[in-house]
Structure formats: C-alpha cells, structure tokens
CHARMM-style PDB file with segment names, atoms N, HN, CA, C and O in Angstrom:
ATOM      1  N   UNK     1      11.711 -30.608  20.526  1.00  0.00      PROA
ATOM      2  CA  UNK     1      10.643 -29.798  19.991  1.00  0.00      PROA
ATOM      3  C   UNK     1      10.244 -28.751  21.026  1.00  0.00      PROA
ATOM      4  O   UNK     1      10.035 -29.126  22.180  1.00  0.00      PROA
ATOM      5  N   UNK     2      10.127 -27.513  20.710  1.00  0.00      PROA
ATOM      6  HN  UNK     2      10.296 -27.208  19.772  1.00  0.00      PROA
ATOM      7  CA  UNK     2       9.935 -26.272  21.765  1.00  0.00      PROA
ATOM      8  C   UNK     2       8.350 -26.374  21.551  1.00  0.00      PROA
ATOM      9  O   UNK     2       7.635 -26.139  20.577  1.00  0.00      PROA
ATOM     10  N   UNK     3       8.075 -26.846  22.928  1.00  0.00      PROA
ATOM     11  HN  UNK     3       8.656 -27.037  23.719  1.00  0.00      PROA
ATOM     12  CA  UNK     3       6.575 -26.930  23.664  1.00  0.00      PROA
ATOM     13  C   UNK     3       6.397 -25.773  24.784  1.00  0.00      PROA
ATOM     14  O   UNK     3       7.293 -25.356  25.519  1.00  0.00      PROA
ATOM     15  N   UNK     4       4.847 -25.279  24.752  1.00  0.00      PROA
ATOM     16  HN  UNK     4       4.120 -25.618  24.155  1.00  0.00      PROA
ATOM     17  CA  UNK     4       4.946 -24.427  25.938  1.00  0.00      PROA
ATOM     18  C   UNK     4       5.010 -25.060  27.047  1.00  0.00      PROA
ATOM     19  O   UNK     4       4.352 -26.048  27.372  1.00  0.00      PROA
ATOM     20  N   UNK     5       5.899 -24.434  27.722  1.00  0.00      PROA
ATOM     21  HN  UNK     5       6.433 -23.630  27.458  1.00  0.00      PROA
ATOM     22  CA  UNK     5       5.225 -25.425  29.646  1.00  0.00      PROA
ATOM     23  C   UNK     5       4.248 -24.712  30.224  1.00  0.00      PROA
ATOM     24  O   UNK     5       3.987 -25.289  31.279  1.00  0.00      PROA
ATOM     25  N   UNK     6       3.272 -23.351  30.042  1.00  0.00      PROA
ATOM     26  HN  UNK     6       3.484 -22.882  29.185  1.00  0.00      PROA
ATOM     27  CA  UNK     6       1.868 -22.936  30.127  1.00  0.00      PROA
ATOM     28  C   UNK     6       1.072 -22.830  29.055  1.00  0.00      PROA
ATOM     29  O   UNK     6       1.453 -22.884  27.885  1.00  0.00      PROA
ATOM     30  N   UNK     7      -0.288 -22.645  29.521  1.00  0.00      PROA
ATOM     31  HN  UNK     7      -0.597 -22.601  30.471  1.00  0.00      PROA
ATOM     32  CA  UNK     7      -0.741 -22.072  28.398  1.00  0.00      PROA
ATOM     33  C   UNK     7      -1.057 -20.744  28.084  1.00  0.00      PROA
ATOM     34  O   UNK     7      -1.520 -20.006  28.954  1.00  0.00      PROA
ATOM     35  N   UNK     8      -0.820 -20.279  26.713  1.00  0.00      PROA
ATOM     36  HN  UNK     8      -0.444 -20.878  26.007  1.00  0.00      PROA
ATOM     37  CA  UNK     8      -0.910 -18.551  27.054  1.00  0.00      PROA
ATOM     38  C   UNK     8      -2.029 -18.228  27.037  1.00  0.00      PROA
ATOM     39  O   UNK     8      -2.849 -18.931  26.448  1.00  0.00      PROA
ATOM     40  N   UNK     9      -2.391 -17.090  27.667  1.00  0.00      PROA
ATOM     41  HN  UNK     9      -1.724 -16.518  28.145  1.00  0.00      PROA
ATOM     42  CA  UNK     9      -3.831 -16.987  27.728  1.00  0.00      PROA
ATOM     43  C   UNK     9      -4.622 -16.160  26.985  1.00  0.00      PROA
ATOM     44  O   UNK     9      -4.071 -15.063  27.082  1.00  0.00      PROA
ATOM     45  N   UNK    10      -5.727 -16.025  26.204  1.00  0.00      PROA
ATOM     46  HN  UNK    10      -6.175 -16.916  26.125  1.00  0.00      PROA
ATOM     47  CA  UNK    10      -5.867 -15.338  25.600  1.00  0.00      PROA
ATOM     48  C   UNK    10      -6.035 -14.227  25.004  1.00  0.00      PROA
ATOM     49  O   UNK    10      -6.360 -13.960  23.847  1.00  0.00      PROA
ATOM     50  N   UNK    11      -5.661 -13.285  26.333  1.00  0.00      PROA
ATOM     51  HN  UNK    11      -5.397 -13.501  27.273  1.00  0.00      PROA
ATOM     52  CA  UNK    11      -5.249 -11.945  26.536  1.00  0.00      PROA
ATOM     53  C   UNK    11      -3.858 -11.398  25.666  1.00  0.00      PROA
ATOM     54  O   UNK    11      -3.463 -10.449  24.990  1.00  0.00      PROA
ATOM     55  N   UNK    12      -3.448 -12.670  26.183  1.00  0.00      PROA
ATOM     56  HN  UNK    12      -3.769 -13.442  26.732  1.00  0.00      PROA
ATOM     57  CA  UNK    12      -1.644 -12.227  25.840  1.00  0.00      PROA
ATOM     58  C   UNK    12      -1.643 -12.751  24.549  1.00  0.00      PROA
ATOM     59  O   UNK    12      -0.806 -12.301  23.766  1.00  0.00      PROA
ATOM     60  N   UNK    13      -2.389 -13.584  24.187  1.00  0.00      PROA
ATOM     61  HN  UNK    13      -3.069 -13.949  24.824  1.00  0.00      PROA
ATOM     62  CA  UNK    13      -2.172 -14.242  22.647  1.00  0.00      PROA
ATOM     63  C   UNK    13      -2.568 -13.204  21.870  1.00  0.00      PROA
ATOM     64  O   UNK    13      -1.842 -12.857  20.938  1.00  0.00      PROA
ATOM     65  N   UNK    14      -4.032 -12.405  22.182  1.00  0.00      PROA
ATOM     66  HN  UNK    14      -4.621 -12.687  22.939  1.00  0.00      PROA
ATOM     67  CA  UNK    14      -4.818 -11.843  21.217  1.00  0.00      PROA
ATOM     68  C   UNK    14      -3.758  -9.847  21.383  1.00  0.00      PROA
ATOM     69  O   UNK    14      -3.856  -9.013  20.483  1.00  0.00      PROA
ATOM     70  N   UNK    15      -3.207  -9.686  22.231  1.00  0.00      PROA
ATOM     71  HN  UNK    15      -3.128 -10.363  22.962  1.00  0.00      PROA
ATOM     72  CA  UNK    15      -2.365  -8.703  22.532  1.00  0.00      PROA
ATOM     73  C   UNK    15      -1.329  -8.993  21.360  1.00  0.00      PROA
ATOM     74  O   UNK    15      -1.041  -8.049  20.625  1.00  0.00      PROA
ATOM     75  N   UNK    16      -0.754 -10.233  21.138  1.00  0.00      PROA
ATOM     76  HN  UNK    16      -0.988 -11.000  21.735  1.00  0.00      PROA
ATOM     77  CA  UNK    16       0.391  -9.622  19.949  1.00  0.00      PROA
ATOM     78  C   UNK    16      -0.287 -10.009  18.601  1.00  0.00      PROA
ATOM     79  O   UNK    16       0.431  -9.970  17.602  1.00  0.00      PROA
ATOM     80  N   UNK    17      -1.879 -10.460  18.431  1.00  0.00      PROA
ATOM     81  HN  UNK    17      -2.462 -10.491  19.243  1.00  0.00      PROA
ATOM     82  CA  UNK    17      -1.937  -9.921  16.809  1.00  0.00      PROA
ATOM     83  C   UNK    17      -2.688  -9.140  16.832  1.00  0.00      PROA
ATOM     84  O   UNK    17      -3.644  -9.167  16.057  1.00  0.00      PROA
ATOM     85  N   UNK    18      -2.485  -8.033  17.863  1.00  0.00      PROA
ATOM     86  HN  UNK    18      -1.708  -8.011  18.492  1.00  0.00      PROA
ATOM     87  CA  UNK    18      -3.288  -6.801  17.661  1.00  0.00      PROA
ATOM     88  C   UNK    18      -2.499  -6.162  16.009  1.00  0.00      PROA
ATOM     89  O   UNK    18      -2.950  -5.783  14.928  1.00  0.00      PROA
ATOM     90  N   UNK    19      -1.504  -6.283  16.449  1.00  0.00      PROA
ATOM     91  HN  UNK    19      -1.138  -6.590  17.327  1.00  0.00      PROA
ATOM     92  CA  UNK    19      -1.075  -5.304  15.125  1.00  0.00      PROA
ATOM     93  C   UNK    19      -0.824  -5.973  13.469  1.00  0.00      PROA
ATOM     94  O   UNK    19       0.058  -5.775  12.634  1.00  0.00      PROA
ATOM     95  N   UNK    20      -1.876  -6.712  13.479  1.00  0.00      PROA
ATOM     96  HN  UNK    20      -2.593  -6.873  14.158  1.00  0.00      PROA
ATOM     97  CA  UNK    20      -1.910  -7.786  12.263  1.00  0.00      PROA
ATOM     98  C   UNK    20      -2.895  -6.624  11.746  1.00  0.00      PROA
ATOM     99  O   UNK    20      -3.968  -6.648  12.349  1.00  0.00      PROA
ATOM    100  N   UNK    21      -2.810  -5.801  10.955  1.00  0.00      PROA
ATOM    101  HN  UNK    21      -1.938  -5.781  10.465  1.00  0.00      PROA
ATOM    102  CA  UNK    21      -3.570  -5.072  10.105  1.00  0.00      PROA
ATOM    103  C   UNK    21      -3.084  -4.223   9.051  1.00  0.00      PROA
ATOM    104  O   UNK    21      -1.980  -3.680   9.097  1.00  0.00      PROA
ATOM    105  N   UNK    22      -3.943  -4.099   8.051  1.00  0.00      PROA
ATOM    106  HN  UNK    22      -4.840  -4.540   8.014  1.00  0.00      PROA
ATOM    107  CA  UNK    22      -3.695  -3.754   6.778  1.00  0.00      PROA
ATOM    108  C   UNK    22      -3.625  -2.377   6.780  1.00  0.00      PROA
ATOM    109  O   UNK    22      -4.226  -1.883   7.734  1.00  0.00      PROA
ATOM    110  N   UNK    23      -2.883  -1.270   5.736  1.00  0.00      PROA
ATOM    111  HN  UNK    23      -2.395  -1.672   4.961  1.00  0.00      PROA
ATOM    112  CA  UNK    23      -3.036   0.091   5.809  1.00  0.00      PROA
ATOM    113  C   UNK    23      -3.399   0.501   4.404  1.00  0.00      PROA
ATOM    114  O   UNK    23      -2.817  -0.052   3.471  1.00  0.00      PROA
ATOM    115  N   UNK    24      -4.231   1.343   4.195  1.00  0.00      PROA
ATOM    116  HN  UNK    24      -4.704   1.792   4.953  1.00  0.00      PROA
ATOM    117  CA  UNK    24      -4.545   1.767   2.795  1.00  0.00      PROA
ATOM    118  C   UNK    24      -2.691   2.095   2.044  1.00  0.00      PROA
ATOM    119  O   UNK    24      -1.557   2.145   2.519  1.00  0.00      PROA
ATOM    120  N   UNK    25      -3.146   2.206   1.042  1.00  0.00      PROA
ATOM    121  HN  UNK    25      -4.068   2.165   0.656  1.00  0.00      PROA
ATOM    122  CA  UNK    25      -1.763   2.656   0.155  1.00  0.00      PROA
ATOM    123  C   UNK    25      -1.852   3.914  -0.631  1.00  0.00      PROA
ATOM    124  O   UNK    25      -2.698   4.346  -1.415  1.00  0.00      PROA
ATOM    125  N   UNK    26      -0.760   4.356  -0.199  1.00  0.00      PROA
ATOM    126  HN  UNK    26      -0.073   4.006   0.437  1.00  0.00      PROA
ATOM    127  CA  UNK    26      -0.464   6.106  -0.272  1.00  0.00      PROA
ATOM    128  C   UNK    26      -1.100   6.402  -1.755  1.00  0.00      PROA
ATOM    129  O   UNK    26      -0.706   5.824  -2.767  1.00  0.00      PROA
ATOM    130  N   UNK    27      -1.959   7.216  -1.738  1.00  0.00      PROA
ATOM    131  HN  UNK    27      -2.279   7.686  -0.916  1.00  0.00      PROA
ATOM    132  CA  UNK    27      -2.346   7.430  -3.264  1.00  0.00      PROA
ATOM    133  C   UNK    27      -1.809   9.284  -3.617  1.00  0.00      PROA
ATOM    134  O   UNK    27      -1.885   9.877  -2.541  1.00  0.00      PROA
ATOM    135  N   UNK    28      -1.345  10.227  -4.716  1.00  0.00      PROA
ATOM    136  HN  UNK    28      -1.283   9.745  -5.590  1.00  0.00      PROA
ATOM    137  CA  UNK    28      -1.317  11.439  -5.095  1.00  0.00      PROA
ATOM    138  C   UNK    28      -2.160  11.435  -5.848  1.00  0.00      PROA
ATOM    139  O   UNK    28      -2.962  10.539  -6.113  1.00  0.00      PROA
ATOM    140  N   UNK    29      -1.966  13.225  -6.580  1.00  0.00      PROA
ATOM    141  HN  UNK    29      -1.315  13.953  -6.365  1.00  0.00      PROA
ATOM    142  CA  UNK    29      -2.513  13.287  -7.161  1.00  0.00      PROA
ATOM    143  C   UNK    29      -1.716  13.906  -8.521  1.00  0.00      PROA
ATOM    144  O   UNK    29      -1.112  14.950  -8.276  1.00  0.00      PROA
ATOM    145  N   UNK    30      -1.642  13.530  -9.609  1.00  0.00      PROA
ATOM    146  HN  UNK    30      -2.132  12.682  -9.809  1.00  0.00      PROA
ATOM    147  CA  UNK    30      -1.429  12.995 -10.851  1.00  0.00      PROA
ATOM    148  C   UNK    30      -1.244  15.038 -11.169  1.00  0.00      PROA
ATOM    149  O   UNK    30      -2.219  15.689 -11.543  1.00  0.00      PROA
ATOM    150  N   UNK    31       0.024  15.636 -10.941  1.00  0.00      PROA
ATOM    151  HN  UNK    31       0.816  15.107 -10.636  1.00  0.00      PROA
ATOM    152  CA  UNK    31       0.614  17.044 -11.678  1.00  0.00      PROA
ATOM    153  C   UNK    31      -0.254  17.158 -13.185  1.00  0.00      PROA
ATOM    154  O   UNK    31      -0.805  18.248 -13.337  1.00  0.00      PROA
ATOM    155  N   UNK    32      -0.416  16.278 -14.177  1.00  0.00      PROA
ATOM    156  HN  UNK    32       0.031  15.392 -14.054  1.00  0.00      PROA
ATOM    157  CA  UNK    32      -0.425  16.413 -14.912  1.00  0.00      PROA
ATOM    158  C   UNK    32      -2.253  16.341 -15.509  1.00  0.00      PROA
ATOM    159  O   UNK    32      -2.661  17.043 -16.435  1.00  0.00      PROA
ATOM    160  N   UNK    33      -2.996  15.499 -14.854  1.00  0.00      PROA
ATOM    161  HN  UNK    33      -2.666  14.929 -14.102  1.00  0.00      PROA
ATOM    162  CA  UNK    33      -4.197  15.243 -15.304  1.00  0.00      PROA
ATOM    163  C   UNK    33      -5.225  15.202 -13.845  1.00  0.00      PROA
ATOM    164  O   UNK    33      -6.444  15.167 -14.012  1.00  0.00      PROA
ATOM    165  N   UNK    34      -4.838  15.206 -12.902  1.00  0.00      PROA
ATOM    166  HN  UNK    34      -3.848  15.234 -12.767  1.00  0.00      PROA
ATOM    167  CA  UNK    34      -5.172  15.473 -10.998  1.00  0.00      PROA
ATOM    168  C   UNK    34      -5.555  14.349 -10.775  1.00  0.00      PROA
ATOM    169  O   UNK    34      -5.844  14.097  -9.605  1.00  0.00      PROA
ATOM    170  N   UNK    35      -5.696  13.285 -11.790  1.00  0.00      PROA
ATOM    171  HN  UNK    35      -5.461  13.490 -12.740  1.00  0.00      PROA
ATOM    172  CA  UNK    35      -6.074  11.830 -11.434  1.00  0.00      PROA
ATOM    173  C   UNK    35      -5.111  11.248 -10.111  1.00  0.00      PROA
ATOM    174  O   UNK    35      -3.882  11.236 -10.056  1.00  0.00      PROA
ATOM    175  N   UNK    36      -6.019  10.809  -9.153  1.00  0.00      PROA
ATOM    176  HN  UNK    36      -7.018  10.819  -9.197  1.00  0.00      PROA
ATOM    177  CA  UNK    36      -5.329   9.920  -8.288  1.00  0.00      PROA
ATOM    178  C   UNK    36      -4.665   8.510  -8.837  1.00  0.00      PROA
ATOM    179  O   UNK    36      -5.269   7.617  -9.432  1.00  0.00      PROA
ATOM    180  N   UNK    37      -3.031   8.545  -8.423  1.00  0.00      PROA
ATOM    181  HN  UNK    37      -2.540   9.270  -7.940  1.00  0.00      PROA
ATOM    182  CA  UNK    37      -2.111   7.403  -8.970  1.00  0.00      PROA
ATOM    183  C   UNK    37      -0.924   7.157  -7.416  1.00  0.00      PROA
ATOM    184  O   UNK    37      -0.560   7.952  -6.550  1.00  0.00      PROA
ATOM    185  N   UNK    38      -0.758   6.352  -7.544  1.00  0.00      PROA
ATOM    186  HN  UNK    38      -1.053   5.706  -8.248  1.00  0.00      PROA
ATOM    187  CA  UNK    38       0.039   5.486  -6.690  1.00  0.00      PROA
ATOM    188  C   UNK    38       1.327   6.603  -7.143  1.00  0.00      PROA
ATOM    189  O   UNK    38       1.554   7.088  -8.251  1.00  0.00      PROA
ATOM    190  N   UNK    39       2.022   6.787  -5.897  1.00  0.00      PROA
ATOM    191  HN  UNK    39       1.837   6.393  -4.997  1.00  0.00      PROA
ATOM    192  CA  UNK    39       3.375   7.413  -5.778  1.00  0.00      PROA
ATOM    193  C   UNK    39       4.518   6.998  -6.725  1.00  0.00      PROA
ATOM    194  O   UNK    39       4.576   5.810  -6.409  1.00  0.00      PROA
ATOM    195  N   UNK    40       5.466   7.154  -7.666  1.00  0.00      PROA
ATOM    196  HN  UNK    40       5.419   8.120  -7.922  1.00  0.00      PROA
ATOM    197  CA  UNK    40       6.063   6.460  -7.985  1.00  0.00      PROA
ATOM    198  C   UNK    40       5.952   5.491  -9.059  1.00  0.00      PROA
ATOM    199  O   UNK    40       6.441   4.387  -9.296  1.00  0.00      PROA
ATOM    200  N   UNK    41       5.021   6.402  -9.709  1.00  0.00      PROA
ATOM    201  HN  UNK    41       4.624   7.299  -9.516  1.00  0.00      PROA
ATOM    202  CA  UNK    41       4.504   5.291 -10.806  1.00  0.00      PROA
ATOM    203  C   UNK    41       4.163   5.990 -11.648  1.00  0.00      PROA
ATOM    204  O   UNK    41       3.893   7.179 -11.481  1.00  0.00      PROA
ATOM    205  N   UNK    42       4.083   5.099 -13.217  1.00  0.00      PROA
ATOM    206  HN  UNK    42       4.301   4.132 -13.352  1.00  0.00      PROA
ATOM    207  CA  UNK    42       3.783   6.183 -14.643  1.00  0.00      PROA
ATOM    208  C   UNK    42       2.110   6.329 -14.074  1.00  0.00      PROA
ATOM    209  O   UNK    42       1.475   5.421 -13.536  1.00  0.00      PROA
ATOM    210  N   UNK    43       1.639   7.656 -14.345  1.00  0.00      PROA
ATOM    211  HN  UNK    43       2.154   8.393 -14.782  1.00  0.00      PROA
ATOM    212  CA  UNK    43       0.203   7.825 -14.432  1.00  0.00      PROA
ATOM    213  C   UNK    43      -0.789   7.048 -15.222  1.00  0.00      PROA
ATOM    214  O   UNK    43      -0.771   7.412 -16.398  1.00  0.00      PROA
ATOM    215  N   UNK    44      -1.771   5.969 -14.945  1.00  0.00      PROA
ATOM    216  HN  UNK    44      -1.786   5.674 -13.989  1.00  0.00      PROA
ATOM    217  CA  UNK    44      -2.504   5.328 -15.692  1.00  0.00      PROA
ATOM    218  C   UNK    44      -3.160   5.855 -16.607  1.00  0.00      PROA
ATOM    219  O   UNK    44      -3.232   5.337 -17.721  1.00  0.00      PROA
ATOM    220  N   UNK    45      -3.715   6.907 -16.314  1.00  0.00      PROA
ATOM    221  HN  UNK    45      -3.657   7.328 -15.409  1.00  0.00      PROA
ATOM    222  CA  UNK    45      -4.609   7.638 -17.107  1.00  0.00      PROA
ATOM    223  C   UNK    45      -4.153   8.683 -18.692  1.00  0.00      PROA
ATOM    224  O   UNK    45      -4.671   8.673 -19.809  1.00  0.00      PROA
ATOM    225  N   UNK    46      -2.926   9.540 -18.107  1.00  0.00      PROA
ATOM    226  HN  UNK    46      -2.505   9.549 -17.200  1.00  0.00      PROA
ATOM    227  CA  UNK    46      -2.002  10.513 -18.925  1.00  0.00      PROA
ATOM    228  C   UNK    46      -0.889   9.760 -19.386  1.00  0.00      PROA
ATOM    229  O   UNK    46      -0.544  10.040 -20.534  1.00  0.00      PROA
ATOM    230  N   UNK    47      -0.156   8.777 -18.735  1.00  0.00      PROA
ATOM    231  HN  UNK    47      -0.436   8.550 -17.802  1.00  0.00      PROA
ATOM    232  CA  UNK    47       1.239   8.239 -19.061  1.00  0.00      PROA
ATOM    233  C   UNK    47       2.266   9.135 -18.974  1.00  0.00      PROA
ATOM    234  O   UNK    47       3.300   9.250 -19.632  1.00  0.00      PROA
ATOM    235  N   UNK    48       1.714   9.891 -17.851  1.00  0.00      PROA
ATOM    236  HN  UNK    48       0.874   9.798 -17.317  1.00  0.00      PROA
ATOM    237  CA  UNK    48       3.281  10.906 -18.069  1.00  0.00      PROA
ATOM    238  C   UNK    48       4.001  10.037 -16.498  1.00  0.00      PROA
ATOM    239  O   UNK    48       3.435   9.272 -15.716  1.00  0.00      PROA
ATOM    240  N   UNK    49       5.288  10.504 -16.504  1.00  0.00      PROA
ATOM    241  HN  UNK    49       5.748  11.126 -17.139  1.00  0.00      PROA
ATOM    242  CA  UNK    49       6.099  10.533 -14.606  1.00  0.00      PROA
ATOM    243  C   UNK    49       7.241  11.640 -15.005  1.00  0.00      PROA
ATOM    244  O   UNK    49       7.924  11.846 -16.008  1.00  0.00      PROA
ATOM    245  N   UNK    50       7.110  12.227 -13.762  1.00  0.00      PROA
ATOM    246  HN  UNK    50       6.555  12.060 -12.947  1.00  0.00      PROA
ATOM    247  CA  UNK    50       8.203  13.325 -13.353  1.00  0.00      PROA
ATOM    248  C   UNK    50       7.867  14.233 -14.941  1.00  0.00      PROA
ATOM    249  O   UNK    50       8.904  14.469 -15.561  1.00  0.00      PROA
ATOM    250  N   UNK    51       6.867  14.619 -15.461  1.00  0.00      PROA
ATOM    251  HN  UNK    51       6.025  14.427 -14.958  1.00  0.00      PROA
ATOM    252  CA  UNK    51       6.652  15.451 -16.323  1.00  0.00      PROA
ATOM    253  C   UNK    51       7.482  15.596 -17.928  1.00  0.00      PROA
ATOM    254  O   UNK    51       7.962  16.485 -18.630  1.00  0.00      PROA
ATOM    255  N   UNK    52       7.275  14.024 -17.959  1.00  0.00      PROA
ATOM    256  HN  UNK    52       6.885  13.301 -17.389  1.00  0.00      PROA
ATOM    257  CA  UNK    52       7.788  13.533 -19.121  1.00  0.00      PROA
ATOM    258  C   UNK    52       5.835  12.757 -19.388  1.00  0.00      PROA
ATOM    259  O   UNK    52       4.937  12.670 -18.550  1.00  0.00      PROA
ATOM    260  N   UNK    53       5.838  12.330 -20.920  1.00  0.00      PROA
ATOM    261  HN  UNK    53       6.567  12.401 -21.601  1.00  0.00      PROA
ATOM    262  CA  UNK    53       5.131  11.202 -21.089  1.00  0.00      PROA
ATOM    263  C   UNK    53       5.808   9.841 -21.787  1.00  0.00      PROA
ATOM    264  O   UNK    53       6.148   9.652 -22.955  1.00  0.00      PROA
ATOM    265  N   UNK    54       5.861   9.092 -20.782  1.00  0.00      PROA
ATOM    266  HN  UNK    54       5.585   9.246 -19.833  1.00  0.00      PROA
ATOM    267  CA  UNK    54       6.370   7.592 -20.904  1.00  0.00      PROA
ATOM    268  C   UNK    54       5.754   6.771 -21.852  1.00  0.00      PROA
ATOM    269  O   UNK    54       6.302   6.240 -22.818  1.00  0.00      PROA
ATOM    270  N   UNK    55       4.435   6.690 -21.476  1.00  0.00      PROA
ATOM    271  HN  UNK    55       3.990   7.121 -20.692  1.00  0.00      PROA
ATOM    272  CA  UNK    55       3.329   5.642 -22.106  1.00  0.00      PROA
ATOM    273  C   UNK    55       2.217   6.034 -22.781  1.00  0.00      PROA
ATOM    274  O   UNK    55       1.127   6.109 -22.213  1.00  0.00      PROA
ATOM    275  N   UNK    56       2.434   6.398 -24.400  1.00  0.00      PROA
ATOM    276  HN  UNK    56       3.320   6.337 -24.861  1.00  0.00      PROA
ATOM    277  CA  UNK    56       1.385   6.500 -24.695  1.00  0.00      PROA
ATOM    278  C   UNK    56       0.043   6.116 -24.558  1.00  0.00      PROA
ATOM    279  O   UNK    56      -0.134   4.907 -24.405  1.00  0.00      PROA
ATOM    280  N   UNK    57      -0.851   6.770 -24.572  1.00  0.00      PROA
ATOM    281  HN  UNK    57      -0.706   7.752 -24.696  1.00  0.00      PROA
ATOM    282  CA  UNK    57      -2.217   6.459 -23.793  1.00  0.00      PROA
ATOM    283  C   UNK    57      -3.204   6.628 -25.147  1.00  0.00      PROA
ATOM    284  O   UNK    57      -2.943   7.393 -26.076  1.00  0.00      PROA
ATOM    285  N   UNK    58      -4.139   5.946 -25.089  1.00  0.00      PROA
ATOM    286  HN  UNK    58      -4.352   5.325 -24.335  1.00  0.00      PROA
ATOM    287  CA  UNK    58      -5.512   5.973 -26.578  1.00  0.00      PROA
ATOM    288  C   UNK    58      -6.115   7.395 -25.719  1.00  0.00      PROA
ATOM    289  O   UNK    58      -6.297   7.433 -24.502  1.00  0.00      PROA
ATOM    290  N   UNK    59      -6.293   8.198 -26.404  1.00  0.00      PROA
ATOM    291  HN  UNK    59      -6.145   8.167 -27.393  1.00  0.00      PROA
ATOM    292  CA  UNK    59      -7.005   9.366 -26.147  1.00  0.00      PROA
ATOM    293  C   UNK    59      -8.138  10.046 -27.669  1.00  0.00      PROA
ATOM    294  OT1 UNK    59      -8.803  11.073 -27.533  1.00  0.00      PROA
TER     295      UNK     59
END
C-alpha cells in the first residue's frame, strides 16, 4: 500500500488544489433573435442554428 513517509504540509497540499475551480460557460449571442445561447446549440428562444430554423418554437 503506497503510504507517505512525510507529511505534506499544508502549503504544498493546498498549492495543488489551487486550480480546483469552476469557469463560467461560453455564452453568444443568438444572429437571429440577440438572445444569449450556449455556442453550438439550437437557439432556445427562436429555434433557429447556423440560420436555418430547427425547432419550432410557440410564438
């Protein structure tokens, strides 16, 4: 069983989950209706992508 033979200290422990953090997620803005939508995705609001409409929407 891999045991430490020191103990690490908490400098060095808290040093590598410095980079344990979350990043917002890329949002645009929607060509078709300026609604903000996730990259890469049918527009929630319009249902269009790449300037087609995919998904009809209740309007």
């Amino acid at each position: 069983m891999a045991v430490p033979k020191r103990k690490m200290s908490k400098a060095r422990r808290d040093s590598r989950r410095a980079n344990w953090k979350l990043t917002a997620p890329g949002v645009i803005e929607c060509p078709q209706c300026h609604q903000m939508k996730m990259p890469h995705r049918v527009c929630p609001e319009c249902g269009y992508y790449k300037g087609k409409e995919v998904v009809k929407t209740a309007e």
